[in-house]
C-alpha positions as a printed NumPy array, in Angstrom:
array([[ -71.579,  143.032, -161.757],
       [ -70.238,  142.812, -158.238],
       [ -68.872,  146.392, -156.849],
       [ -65.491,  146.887, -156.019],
       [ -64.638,  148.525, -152.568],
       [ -60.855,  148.995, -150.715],
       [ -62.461,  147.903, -147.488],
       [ -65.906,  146.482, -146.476],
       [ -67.172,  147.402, -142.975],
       [ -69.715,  145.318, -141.283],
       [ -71.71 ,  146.449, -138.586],
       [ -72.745,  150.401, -138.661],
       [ -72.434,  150.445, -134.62 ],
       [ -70.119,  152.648, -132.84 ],
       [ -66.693,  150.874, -133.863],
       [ -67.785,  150.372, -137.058],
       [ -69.061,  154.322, -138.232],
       [ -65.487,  155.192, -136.504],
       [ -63.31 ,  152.516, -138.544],
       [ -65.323,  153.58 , -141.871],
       [ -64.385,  157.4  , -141.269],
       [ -61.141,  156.892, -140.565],
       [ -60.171,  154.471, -143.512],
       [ -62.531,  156.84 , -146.301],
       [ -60.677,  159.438, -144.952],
       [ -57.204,  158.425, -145.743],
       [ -58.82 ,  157.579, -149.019],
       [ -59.801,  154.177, -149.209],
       [ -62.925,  153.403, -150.582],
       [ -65.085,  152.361, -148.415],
       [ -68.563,  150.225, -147.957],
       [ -70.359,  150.136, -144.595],
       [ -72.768,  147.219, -144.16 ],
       [ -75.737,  146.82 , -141.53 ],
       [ -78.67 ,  144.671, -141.409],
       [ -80.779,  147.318, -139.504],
       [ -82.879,  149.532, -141.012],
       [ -82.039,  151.808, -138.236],
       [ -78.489,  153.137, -137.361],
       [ -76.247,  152.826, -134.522],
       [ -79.772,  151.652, -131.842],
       [ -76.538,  150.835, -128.917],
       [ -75.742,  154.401, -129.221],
       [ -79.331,  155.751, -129.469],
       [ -80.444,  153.943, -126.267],
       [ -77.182,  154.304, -124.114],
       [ -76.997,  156.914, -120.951],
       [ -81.128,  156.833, -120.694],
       [ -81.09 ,  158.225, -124.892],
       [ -77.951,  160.697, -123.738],
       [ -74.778,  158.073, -124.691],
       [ -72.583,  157.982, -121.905],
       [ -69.77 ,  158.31 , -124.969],
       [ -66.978,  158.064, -122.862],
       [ -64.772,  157.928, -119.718],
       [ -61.864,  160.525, -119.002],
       [ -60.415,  158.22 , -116.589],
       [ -60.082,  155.016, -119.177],
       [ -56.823,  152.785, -118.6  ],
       [ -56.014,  149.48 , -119.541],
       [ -56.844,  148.382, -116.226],
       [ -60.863,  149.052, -116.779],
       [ -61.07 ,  146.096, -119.246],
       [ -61.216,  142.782, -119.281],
       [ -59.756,  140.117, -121.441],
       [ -58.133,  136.47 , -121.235],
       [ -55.142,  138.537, -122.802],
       [ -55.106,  141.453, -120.625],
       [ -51.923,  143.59 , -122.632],
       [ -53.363,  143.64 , -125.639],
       [ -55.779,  146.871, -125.441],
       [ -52.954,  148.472, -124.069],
       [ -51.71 ,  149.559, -127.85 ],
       [ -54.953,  150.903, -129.406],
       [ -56.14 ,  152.579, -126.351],
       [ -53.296,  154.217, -125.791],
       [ -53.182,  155.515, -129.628],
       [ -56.654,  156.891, -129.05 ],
       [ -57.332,  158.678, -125.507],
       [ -60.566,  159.655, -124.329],
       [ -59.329,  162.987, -125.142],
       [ -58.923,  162.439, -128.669],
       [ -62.816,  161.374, -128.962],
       [ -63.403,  164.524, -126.849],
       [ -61.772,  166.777, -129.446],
       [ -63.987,  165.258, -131.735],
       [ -67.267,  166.432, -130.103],
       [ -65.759,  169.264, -129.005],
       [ -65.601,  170.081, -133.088],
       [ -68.944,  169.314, -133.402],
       [ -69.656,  171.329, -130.751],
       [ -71.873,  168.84 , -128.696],
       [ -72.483,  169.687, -125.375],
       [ -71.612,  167.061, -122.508],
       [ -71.109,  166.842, -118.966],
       [ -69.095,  164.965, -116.887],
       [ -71.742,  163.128, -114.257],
       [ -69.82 ,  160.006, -112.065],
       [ -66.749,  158.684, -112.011],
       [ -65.342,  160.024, -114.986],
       [ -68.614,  159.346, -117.31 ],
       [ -69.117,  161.437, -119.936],
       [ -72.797,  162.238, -121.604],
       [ -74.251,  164.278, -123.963],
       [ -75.936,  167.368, -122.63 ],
       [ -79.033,  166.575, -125.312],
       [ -79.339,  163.146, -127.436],
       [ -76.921,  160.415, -127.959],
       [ -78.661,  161.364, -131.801],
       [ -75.865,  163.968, -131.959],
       [ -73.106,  161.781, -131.393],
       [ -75.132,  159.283, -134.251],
       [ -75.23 ,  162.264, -136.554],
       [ -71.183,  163.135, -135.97 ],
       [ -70.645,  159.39 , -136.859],
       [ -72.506,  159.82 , -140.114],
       [ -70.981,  163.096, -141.158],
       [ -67.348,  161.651, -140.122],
       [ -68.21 ,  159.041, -143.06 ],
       [ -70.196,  161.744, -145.223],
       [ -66.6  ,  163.653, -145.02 ],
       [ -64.601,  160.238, -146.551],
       [ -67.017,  159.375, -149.128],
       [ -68.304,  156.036, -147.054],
       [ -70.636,  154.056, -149.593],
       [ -73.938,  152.766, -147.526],
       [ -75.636,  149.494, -147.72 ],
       [ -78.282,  149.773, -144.961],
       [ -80.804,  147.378, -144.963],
       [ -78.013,  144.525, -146.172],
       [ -78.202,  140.869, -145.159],
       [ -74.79 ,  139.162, -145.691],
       [ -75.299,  135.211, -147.298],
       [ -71.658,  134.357, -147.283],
       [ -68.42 ,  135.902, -146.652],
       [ -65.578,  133.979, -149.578],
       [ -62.106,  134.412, -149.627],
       [ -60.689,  134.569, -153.296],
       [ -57.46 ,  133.213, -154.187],
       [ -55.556,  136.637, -154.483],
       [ -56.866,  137.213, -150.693],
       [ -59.373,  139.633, -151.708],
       [ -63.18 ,  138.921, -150.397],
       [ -66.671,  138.46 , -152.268],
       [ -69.709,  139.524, -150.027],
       [ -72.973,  137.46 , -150.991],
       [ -75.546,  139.974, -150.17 ],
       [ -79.548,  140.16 , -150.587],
       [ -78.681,  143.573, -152.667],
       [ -75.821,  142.556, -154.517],
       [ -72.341,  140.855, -154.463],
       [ -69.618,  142.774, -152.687],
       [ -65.846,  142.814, -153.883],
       [ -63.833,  143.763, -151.061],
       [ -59.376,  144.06 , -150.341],
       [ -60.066,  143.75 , -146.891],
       [ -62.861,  143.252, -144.571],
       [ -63.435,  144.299, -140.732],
       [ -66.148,  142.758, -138.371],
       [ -68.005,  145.427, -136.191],
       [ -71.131,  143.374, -135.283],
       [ -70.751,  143.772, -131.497],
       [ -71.647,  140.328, -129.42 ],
       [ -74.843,  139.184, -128.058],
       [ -76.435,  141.821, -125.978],
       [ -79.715,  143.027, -126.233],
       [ -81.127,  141.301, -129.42 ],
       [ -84.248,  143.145, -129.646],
       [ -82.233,  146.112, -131.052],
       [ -80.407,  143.338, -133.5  ],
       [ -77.641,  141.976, -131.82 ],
       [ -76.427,  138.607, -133.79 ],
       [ -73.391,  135.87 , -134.232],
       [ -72.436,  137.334, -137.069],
       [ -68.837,  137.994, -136.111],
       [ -68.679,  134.481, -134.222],
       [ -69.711,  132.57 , -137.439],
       [ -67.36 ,  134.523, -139.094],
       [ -64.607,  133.557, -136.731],
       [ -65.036,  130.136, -136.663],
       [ -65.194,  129.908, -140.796],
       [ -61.906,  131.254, -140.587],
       [ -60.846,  128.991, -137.691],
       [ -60.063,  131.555, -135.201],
       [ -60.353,  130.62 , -131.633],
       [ -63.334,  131.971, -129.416],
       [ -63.199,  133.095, -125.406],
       [ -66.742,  131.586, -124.536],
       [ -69.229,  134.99 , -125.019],
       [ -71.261,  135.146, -121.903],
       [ -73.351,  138.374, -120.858],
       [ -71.755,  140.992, -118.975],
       [ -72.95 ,  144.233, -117.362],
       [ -75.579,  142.348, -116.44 ],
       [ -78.263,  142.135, -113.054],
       [ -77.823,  138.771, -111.116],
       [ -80.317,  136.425, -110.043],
       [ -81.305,  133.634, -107.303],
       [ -83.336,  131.037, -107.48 ],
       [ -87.082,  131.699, -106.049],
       [ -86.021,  129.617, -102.85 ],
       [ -83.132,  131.42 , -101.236],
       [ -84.839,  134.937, -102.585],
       [ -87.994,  134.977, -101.261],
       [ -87.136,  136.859,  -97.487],
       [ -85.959,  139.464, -100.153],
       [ -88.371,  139.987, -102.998],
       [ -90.355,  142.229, -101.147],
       [ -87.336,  144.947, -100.799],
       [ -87.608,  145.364, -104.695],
       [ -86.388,  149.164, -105.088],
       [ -84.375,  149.673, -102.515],
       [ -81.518,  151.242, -103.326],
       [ -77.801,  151.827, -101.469],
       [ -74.352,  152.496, -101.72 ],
       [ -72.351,  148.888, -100.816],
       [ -69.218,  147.644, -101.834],
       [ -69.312,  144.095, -103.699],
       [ -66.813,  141.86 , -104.514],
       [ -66.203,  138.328, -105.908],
       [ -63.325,  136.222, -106.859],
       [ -60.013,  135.982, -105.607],
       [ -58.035,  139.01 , -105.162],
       [ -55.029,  138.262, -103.95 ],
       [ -51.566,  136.94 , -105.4  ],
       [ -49.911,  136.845, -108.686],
       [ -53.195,  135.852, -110.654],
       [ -55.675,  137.688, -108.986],
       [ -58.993,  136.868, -110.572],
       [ -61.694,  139.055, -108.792],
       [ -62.605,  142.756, -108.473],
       [ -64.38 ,  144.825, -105.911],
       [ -66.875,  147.797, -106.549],
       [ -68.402,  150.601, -104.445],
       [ -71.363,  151.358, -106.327],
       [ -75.735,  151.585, -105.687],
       [ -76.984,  148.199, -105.637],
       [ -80.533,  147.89 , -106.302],
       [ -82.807,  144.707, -104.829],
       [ -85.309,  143.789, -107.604],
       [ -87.707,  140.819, -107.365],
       [ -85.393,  138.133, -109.201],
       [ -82.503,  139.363, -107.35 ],
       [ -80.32 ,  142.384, -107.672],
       [ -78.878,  145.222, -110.071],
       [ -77.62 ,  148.41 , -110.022],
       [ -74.093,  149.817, -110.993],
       [ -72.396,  147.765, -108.214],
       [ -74.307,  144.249, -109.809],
       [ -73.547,  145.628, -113.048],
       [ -69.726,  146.047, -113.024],
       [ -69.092,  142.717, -110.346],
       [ -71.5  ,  140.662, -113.066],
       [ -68.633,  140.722, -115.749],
       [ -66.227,  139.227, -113.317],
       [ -68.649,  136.921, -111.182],
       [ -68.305,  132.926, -112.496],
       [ -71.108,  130.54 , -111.92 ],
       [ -71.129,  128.888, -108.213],
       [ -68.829,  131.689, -106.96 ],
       [ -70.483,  133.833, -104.304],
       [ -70.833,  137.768, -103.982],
       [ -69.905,  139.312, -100.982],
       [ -71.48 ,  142.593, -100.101],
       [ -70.727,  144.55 ,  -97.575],
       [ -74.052,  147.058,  -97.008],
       [ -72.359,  149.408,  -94.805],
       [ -68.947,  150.155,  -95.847],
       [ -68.694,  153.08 ,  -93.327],
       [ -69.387,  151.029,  -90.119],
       [ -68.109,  147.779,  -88.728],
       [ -71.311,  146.719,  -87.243],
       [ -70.266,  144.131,  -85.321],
       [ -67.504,  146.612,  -83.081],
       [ -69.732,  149.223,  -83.052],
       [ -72.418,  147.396,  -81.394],
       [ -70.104,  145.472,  -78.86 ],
       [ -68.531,  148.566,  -78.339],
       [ -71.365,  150.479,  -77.637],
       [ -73.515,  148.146,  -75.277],
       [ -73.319,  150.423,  -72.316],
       [ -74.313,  153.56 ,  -73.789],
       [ -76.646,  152.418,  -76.685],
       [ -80.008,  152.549,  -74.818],
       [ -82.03 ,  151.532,  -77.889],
       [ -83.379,  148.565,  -79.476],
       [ -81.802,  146.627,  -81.833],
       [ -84.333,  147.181,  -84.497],
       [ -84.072,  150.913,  -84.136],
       [ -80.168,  151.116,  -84.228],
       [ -80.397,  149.186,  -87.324],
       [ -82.979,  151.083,  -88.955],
       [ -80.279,  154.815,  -88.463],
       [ -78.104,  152.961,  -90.361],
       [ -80.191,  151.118,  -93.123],
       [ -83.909,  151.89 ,  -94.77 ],
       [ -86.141,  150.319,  -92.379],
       [ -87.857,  147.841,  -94.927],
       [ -83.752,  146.201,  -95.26 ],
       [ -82.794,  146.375,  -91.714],
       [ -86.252,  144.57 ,  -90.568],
       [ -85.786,  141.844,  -93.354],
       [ -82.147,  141.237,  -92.174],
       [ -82.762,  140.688,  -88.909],
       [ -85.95 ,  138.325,  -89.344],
       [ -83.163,  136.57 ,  -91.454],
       [ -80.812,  135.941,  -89.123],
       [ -83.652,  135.136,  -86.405],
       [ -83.158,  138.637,  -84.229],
       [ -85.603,  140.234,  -82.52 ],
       [ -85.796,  144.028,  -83.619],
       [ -87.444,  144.696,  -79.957],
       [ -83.969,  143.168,  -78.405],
       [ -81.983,  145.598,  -76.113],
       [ -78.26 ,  145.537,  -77.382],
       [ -77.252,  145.239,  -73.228],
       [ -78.492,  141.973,  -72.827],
       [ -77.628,  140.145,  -76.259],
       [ -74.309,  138.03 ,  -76.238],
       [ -71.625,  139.348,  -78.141],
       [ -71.641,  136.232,  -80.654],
       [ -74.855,  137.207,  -81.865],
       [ -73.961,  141.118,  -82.594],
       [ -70.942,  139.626,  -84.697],
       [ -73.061,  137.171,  -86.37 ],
       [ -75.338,  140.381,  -87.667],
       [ -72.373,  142.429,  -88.577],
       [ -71.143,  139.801,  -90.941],
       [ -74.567,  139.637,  -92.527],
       [ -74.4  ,  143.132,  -92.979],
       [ -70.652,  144.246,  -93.911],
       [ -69.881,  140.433,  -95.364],
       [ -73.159,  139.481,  -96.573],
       [ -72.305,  136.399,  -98.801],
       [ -75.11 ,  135.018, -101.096],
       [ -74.168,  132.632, -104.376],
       [ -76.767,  134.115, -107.486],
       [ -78.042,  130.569, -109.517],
       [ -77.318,  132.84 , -112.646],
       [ -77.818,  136.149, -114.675],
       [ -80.94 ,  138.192, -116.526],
       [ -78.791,  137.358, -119.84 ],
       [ -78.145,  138.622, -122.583],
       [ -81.816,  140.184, -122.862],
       [ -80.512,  142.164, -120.162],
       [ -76.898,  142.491, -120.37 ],
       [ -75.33 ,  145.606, -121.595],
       [ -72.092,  143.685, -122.958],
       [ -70.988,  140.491, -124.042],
       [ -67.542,  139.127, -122.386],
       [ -65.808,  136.99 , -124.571],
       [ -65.497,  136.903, -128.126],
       [ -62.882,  136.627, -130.858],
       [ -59.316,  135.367, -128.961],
       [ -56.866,  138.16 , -128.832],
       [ -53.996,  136.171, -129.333],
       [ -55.348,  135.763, -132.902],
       [ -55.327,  139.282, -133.678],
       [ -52.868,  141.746, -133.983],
       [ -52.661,  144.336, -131.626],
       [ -51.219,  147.28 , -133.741],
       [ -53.891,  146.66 , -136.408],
       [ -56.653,  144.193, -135.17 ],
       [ -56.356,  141.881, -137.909],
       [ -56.293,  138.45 , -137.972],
       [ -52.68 ,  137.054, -137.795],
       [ -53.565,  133.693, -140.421],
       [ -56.342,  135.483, -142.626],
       [ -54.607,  138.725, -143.886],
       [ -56.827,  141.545, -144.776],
       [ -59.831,  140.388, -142.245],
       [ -60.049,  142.449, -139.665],
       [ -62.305,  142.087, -135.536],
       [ -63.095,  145.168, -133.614],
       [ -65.321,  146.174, -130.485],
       [ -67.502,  144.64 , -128.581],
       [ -66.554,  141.021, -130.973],
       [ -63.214,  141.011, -129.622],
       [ -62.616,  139.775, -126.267],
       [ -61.857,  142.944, -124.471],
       [ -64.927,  143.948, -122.354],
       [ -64.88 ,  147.497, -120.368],
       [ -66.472,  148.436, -117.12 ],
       [ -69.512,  150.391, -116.73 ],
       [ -69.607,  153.659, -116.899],
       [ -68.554,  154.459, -120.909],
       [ -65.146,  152.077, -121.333],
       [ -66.682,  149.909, -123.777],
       [ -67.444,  152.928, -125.942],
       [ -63.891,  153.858, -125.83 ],
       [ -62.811,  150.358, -126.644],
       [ -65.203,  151.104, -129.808],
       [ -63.575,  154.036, -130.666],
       [ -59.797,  153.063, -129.981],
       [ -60.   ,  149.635, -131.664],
       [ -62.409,  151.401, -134.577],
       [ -59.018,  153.814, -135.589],
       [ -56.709,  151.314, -134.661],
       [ -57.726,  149.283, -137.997],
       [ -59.375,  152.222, -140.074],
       [ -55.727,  153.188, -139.568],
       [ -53.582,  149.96 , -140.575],
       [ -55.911,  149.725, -143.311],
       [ -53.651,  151.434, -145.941]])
């Protein structure tokens, strides 16, 4: 005998815990659906095991999308401060550490265990191990849930099974298949969040600086006119032996597109170039030494061996062609990565379910009534730094909501 449920969740991640509450608690009744035997492992593992659960400064304008309006409406119905008052009730401590992040003083466990009692409070029915076989549409628009425990009779039904990041903690194409079953156009997933890499070639001067870290600005793309398409960042950038991460990597690798090339400037407080024209009279000091005030000595020796200077050159005597030539590899340093650390790597997936086949007031589909996309399978993908939790939350109440 199948059971009969108002709404069937699927996907026990962050969106999905918050759509469940929400709908049980306006008294629908409710199944969530996972095929982990664990709970919620994005939140566990996010902010170093401390969930960086939000950002106070969250707009519209920290996301990305081929439809760049529509996370306007749910994210504007649910603030950052609205998920604040929530852990503020569950009196979790947090603290605000860069940019606006917000973590948990203790475990991202405690935001896990609000999740659960939200549901507890709505009555939420669990299936957790589940493995969904099929997903059928009946002919009074109602759903039937082939399961491995069971079938599943369902009103409605809302996708919360995230995109392709990190599959070792379960990440599937659960919501994709879904999609194109239903014939809903897809924005090509790629990762996102993600570090960047070169090919062995062009990298080698600059394996050996794996772990240096700095403060740059990076940017890529076109940003100017009507349809600007790039971004820029001042963030740490990290070298690594494949190529480079860090929070600066991280938040230019969702807007980066294969072939383009990153530009980085590694000194935004100094125009090198003017600086050392400028200073030719008075600068008494090697080249190499200048350099090495302004950058850690392992960087500043491997840029000039790069651009064939000698670090034992006196400033005085070098034309000034050659002192521009190193400012622009250090304040416009332009290098073209062959590709990305994937989705093994990547925090987020970009791309997803189309927008412009949702609605934006309730995130259902606008041909399939009563099937519902939110999160991280929708093509809205945040910056670093706790926006795609937001989106999780915002679109999560945004349908637990329309589902009346």
């Amino acid at each position: 005998m199948a059971k009969q449920f108002d709404v069937a969740v699927i996907g026990a991640g962050a969106a999905g815990m918050m759509c469940a509450a929400v709908a049980a608690q306006q008294g629908k009744r409710v199944v969530l659906i996972d095929h982990a035997a664990k709970l919620a492992e994005k939140i566990r593992i996010s902010g170093g095991g401390r969930c960086n659960f939000t950002n106070i400064n969250a707009t519209p304008q920290n996301f990305l999308s081929e439809n760049p309006h529509f996370c306007k409406s749910a994210l504007s119905r649910y603030t950052p401060q609205d998920f604040l008052a929530l852990v503020k009730k569950y009196r979790i401590g947090y603290h605000e550490k860069h940019k606006g992040q917000l973590f948990c003083n203790e475990s991202a466990e405690l935001i896990i265990d609000m999740l659960k009692d939200e549901c507890a409070a709505g009555g939420v029915h669990w299936r957790m191990p589940c493995k969904i076989d099929n997903v059928v549409q009946q002919d009074d628009g109602g759903f039937v849930l082939q399961t491995d425990s069971g079938a599943i009779e369902t009103a409605s039904i809302v996708i919360a099974t995230g995109g392709l990041s990190i599959p070792k903690i379960g990440a599937t194409d659960f919501a994709y298949r879904i999609a194109k079953q239903f014939d809903l156009t897809m924005v090509e997933p790629r990762p996102a969040l993600v570090p960047l890499t070169f090919d062995a070639a062009s990298w080698a001067p600059f394996a050996e600086l794996s772990g240096i870290a700095l403060e740059v600005d990076v940017e890529t793309g076109s940003l100017k006119g009507r349809k600007a398409t790039g971004a820029r960042f001042r963030e740490d950038l990290l070298f690594t032996h494949r190529g480079l991460s860090g929070p600066a990597i991280l938040q230019i690798s969702s807007y980066w597109l294969p072939g383009e090339p990153i530009v980085i400037n590694l000194l935004p407080e100094v125009d090198v170039a003017q600086t050392l024209i400028e200073g030719k009279g008075t600068l008494k000091k090697q080249l190499g030494n200048i350099v090495a005030q302004w950058l850690p000595q392992r960087l500043a020796d491997c840029l000039l061996a790069v651009n064939g200077l000698a670090p034992d050159a006196r400033i005085a005597d070098m034309p000034d062609a050659q002192l521009r030539k190193l400012g622009q590899a250090i304040n416009a340093w332009s290098i073209v990565p062959n590709g990305s650390e994937g989705y093994r790597k990547a925090e987020v997936t970009r791309g997803g379910i189309d927008t412009r086949e949702l609605s934006q007031q309730t995130m259902m589909a606008n041909k399939v009534p009563g099937l519902y996309f939110i999160g991280e399978s929708v093509d809205v993908t945040g910056w670093l730094g706790g926006y795609n939790f937001q989106w999780a939350w915002a679109s999560g109440v945004a349908a637990g909501i329309a589902l009346q």
